[in-house]
N, C-alpha and C positions, 0 to 999 in steps of 0.2 A: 439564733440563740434558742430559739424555741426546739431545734432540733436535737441541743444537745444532748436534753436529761433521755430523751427519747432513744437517742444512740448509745448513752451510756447505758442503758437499762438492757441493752438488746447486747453491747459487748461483754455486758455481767455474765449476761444469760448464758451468750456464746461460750463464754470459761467457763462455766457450770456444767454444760452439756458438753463440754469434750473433758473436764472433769467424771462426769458419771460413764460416757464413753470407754476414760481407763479402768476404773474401778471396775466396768461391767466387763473387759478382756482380762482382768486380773484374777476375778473371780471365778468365771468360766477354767483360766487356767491352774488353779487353784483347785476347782470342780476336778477337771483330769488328773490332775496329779495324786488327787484324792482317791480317785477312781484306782488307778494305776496299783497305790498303797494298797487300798483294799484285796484286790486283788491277790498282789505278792503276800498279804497276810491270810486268805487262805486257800494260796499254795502251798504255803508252811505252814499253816495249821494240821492239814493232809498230808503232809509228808512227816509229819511231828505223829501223827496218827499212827501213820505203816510203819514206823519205828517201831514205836512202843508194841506194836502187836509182833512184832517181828522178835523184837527181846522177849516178851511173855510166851512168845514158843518155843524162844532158846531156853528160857529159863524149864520150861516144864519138857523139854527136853534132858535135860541136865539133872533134872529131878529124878526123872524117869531113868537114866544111867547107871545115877548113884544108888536108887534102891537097888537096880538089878545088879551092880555089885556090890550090892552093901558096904557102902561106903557113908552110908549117913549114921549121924550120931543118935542113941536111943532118945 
C-alpha cells in the first residue's frame, strides 16, 4: 500500500513527460514549417520586386515612344 501513492506519482509524471515530449515534436514541426513560410514569403517579395521594376521600365519606355511620336496629350 505504501507503494501506491509512490507509483501513482511517478505514472502522473510519466504522462506528463511524454505529454511535453508531443508538444515539444509539435513545436519543432511548427518551427519548420514556419521556417519553410518565411522563406516562400521572401521569394515573393523578390520576385514581386523584379516585377514592378520590370513594369517601371516598360512604363518609361512607353513614355519615351509616345513623346517621340508625339502622341501624348498637352
Amino acid at each position: 500500500m505504501a507503494n501506491e501513492p509512490e507509483n501513482l506519482v511517478l505514472a502522473y509524471l510519466r504522462r506528463i513527460d511524454e505529454k511535453v515530449d508531443r508538444l515539444r515534436d509539435d513545436v519543432r514541426e511548427l518551427k519548420t514549417g514556419l521556417n519553410s513560410v518565411r522563406r516562400d514569403l521572401i521569394a515573393l517579395a523578390e520576385a514581386d520586386a523584379r516585377v514592378e521594376l520590370m513594369v517601371d521600365r516598360q512604363v518609361e519606355r512607353l513614355d519615351k515612344i509616345e513623346r517621340r511620336l508625339d502622341l501624348r496629350d498637352a
